[in-house]
C-alpha angles and dihedrals in degrees: 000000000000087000086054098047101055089047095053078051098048090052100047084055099056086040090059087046106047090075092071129072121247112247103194090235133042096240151007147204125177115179123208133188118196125261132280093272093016121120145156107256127201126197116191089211105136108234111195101291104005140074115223141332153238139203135155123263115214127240114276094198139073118319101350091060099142093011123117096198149009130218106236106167134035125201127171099162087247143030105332130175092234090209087139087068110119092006109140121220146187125235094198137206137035112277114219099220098215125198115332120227118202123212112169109305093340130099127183128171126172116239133205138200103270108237103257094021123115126286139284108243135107104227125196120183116211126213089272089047093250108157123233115198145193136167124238144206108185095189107173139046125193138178127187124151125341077330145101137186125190103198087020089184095056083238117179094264102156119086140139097046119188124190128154099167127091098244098129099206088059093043094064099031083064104043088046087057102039079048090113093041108283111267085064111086104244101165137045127218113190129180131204123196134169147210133206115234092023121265122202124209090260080048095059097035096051133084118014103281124107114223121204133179144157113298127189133175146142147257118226136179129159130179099247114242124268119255118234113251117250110237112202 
């Protein structure tokens, strides 16, 4: 009966296992910076609901000319290819910034995909010009400080990854975040950003001028742990 019973677990567990894809490491981070020329750009423009806005402006200069970011440093907590190393990328879409709640210092606001503009999806383009693709949901934005964060929690936010290329980097980067199924987030890309002097949320969504400055940030997915099976 014992011997049964670890096989019958055995076998549930490779079962629960089969419907993902197998990344050929257990996780991934690939940091990123924006383009010479590239910035995050706020317009304080109210939008319906919202009070402002925010999108990302490509580079103007060299190879990252229409590009919005670079990947500058690969990390796949062991042995990686880095292939993804000096690939551009695109951000996509235009970020409705909604009410903005104060405590202390702090400012915070969620943001949502404004209707007509733009996508949201995270593009990289490999050497062959193969594109990698995830959708985003960038869900909050935060000031304190001379410092920003856009998905200020660090929330699963990635999901619904498509790559048909070989870059390996990419490879796994997709098959990490479609490890639930796909439609289930599965990574997280944040993004950090700064003003001197410091500028606050009510800061960048008052008045009639638009404020733009250097973002990076980083794209992360991991398979999630297995959990110990219960024995009676």
């Amino acid at each position: 009966m014992k011997k049964y019973l670890y096989a019958l677990a055995l076998g549930v567990l490779l079962v629960a296992g089969s419907g993902a894809q197998a990344a050929s490491v257990s996780s991934i981070k690939l940091d990123f910076s924006n383009t010479v020329g590239g910035s995050v750009k706020f317009d304080p423009t109210d939008s319906g609901t919202n009070v402002g806005s925010f999108s990302f402006q490509p580079g103007t200069v060299g190879a990252g000319t229409g590009f919005e970011f670079q990947i500058t440093l690969h990390d796949t907590g062991t042995v990686g290819s880095n292939s993804a190393l000096g690939l551009f990328g695109n951000l996509g879409g235009t970020w409705g910034i909604g009410a903005i709640t104060t405590s202390g210092t702090k400012q915070s606001a969620n943001v949502s995909l404004l209707s007509g503009a733009g996508t949201n999806v995270v593009t990289i383009t490999d050497a062959s010009a193969n594109l990698f693709s995830a959708s985003v949901n960038w869900i909050q934005l935060q000031t304190e400080g001379t410092g920003g964060t856009i998905n200020a929690g660090g929330v699963l936010n990635l999901s619904s990854a498509t790559y048909t290329g070989t870059n390996q980097d990419l490879i796994d980067l997709r098959d990490l975040i479609n490890f639930l199924g796909g439609s289930t987030p599965n990574g997280v890309a944040a993004i950090t950003f700064q003003f001197t002097p410091p500028k606050s949320l009510t800061d960048l969504t008052s008045g009639s001028s638009t404020s733009q400055t250097s973002f990076s940030g980083s794209l992360t997915a991991a398979a999630p742990p297995r959990r110990p099976w219960s024995w009676p």
